[in-house]
N, C-alpha and C positions, 0 to 999 in steps of 0.2 A: 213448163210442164206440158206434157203430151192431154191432148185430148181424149185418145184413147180408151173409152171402155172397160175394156179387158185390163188395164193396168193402172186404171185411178179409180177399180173399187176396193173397196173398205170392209161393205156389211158385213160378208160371211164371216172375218177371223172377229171382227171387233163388235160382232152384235150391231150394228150400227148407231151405238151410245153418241158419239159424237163427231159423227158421218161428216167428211170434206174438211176434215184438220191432220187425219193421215193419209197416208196412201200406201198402197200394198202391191205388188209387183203378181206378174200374170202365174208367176210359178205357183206362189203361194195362195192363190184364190182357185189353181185347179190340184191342189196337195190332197185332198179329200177330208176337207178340215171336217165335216157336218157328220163324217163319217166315224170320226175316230171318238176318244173318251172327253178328249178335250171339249167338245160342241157340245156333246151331253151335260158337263160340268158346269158349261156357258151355259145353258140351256136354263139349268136348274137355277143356277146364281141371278138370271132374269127374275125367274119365277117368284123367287123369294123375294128381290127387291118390288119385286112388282105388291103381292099381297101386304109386305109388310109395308110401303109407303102410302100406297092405298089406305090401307085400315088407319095408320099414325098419321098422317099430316089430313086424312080426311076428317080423324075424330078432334086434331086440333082446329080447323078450320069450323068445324060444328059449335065449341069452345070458345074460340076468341070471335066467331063469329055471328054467335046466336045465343049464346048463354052468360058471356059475362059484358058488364059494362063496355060500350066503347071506349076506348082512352086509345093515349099516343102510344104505349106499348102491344096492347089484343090485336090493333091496325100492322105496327112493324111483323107481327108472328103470324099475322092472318096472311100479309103478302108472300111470308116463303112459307109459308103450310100451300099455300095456291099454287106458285112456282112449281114444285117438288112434285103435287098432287099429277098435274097438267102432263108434267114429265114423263110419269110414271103411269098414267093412264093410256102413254102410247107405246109403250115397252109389247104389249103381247102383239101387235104388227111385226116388230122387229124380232119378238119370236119365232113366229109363225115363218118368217124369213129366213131365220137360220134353220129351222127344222128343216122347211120346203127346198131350202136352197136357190129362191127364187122369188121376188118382189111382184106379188099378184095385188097389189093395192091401187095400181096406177102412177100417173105422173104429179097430178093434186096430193096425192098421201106422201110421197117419196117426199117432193118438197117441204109438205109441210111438218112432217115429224122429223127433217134435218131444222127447220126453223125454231120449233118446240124446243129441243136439245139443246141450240143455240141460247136462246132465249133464257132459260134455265140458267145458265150456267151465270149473266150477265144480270140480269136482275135478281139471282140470289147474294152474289156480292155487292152489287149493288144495293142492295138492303140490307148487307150488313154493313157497308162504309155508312148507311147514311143513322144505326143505330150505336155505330164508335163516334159519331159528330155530335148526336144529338146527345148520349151522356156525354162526351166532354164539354158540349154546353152544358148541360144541368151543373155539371160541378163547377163550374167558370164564372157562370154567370146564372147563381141559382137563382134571383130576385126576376132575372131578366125571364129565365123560362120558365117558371112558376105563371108569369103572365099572358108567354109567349104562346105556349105549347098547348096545341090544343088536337083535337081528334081529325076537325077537319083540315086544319093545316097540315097534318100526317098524311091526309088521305090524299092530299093536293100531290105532296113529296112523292109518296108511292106511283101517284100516276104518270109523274113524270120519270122516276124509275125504268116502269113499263116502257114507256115509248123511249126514252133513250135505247134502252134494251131491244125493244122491238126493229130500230133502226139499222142497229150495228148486227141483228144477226136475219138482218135482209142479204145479204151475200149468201149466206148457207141457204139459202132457198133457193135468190137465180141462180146461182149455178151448180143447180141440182139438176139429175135429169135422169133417164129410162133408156133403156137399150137392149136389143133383144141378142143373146149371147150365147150359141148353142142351143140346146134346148130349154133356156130359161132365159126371165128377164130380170135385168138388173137395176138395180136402182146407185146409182153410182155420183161420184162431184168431177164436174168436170171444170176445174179453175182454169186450164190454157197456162197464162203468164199470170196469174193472182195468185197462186198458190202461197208463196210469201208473203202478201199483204194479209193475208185472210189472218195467217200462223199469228202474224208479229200482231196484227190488232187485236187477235182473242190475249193474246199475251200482255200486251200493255195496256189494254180497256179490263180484259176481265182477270187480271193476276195483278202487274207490277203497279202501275196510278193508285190501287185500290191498299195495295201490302204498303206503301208508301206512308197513305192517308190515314188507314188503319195504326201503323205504327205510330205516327206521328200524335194521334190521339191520346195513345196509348202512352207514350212519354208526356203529355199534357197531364194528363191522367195521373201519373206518378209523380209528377211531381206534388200538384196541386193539393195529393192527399196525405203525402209525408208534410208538407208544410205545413197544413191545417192538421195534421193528426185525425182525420176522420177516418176513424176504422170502420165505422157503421155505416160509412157509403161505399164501401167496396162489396157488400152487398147486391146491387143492382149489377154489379159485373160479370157475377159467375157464370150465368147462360151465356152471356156476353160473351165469355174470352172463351166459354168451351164450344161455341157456334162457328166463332171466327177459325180459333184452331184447326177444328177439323176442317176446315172446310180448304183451308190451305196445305193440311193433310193429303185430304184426298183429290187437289185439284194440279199441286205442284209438279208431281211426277208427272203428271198427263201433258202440262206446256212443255215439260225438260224433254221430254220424251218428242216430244210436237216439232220442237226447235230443231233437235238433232237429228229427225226424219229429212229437214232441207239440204241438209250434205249428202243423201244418198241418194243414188240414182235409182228412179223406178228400175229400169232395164238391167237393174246389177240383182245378181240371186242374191235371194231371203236368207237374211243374217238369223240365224235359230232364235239365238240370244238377244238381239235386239225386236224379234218378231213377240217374244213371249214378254218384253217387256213393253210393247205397245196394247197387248191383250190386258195386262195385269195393271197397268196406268189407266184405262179406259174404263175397267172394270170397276176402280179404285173409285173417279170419277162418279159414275154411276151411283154408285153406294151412296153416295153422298146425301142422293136426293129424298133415302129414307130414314137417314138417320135422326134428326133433327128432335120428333116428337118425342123418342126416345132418352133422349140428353133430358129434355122436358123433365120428363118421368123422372129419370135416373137422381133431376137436381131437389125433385121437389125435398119437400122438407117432413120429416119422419118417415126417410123414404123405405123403410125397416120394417113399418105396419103394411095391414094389408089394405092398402088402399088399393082401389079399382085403377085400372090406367086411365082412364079419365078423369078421377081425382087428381088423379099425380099430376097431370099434365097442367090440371086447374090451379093445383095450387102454387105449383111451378110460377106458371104465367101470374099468377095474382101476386105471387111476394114480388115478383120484380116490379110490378103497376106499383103495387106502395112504396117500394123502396126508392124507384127512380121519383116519386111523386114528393115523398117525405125528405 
C-alpha cells in the first residue's frame, strides 16, 4: 500500500470510527463529501451515539460500579460500560473533524483516538468471549465455580483483557500520522506494506477466534441444558446471547466490508456502491458502542412499568448476578 497521504485517508467519508482498517482513494476524499447532506447525516448520527452512550454506559458504570454489590457479573458489565463510555467520549474530536474538514487536534490525538477505536472493538469482545466461558463453566461445573468464582478473580480476567487488547491495537496508533494537505491537516494511517496484516488480525483476534469460542460455548451450553432439563438456568443467558448478537450484528459487515477493501486499488475510482457500504458498515460499528445499556433496560423485568432507566438497568444486571449465582 502507497504511503501517500492524500490516498490512505479515511476520516472525512467514515467519521473516522475505525480509522487505518479502510482506505479511501484521493477522488473520493476531495468529492466534497462535508458539503453535501450526507456529512450532515454523519454528522447527526455522531451526535446521537455520542449523548446516548454517554448517558447509558455512564449511568451503568455509576451501577455496577458504586451502587450494587461487587460480584463476577457488575465487574463483566462494568468493563464494557468502560470500553463503550472511553469510545464514545472521543467521538465529538472526530466531529469536529468532519465539520472542519480538517484534524486541528495534533499528532498525540490523531493517534490516540485511532487507538481508543481500536481498543473498543478488542476488549469488548473480549469480554464477551470471557462471559460465554464463564457461564459455560457455571453450568459444567457448577460445584467447581460456586467455589471458584470470585470478584477479584474477575477483576484479575478483565485486566488482562485490557492489555491483551491494548497490545493488538498498538499498530493503529504507530502507524498513525498527520500531514498537511492543501489547506488542511489530516490525520490519516499510513500502513506501507501492513495494511493486510492489520485487516486479517482485527479479523481473526477481534471477529473469527472469538465467533468460534463463543459458539462453541454455546453448543456446550445446549447441550448440558437439554440433558439436565434445567429450564431455569437459561435465564442467566438472555443479556448474554442479546449482547453477543448484536454485537456480531453490528461488527460483521465492517470486517466483510474490511476484507473486500484488499482487492481494490486505492488508485482505481470510488465504486459508489461499495463506497456507501464502507460508510454504512463503519456507521453500524459504531452504534454498537451505545447500545448495550439499553438491551440492559429493554431485558429487565416488568419492563412495562414505569421504571426509571436506572432501575431498569439495575434490575437487569441484578437478575443475572442471582441467576448466574443460584
Amino acid at each position: 500500500m502507497t504511503s501517500n497521504p492524500e490516498s490512505d485517508y479515511s476520516d472525512d467519508e467514515l467519521s473516522g470510527h475505525m480509522t487505518g482498517l479502510i482506505n479511501h482513494s484521493e477522488e473520493a476524499l476531495h468529492a466534497g463529501y462535508c458539503r453535501e447532506a450526507a456529512c450532515v447525516i454523519t454528522v447527526i448520527f455522531n451526535v446521537i451515539i455520542f449523548l446516548l452512550g454517554i448517558t447509558g454506559n455512564g449511568a451503568v458504570i455509576w451501577i455496577a460500579g458504586f451502587k450494587m454489590k461487587k460480584s463476577v457479573n457488575t465487574t463483566w458489565y462494568l468493563s464494557l460500560a468502560l470500553s463503550d463510555f472511553i469510545f464514545c467520549a472521543t467521538l465529538p474530536l472526530l466531529i469536529v473533524n468532519i465539520v472542519n474538514a480538517s484534524w486541528i487536534f495534533g499528532l498525540f490525538m490523531c493517534k490516540f483516538t485511532s487507538f481508543v477505536m481500536t481498543l473498543n472493538m478488542y476488549s469488548s469482545i473480549f469480554i464477551l468471549v470471557i462471559i460465554s466461558v464463564d457461564r459455560c463453566i457455571t453450568v459444567k461445573f457448577p460445584v467447581w465455580a460456586q467455589n471458584q468464582r470470585t470478584a477479584k478473580k474477575a477483576s484479575l480476567v478483565v485486566v488482562m483483557a485490557w492489555f491483551v487488547s491494548a497490545l493488538l491495537s498498538i499498530p493503529s496508533a504507530k502507524f498513525r500520522d498527520i500531514a498537511n494537505e492543501s489547506s488542511r491537516v489530516i490525520c490519516y494511517s499510513n500502513y506501507e506494506h501492513h495494511y493486510k496484516t492489520v485487516v486479517f488480525m482485527g479479523f481473526t483476534f477481534g471477529f473469527l477466534i472469538p465467533f468460534l469460542t463463543i459458539s462453541t460455548c454455546y453448543s456446550i451450553l445446549i447441550c448440558k441444558l437439554r440433558a439436565n432439563h434445567m429450564s431455569k438456568s437459561t435465564k442467566p443467558f438472555k443479556i448474554m446471547t442479546l449482547l453477543i448478537t448484536t454485537f456480531f450484528i453490528c461488527w460483521l459487515p465492517f470486517h466483510i466490508v474490511s476484507i473486500i477493501a484488499l482487492g481494490k486499488s486505492i488508485d482505481s475510482p470510488q465504486d459508489p456502491v461499495f463506497h456507501t457500504a464502507q460508510q454504512l458498515s463503519a456507521t453500524l460499528a459504531t452504534a454498537n458502542s451505545f447500545i448495550n445499556p439499553f438491551l440492559y433496560a429493554f431485558m429487565a423485568k416488568d419492563v412495562k412499568k414505569c421504571y426509571s432507566f436506572l432501575s431498569k438497568i439495575k434490575s437487569a444486571i441484578d437478575e443475572e448476578t442471582r441467576s448466574a449465582s443460584g
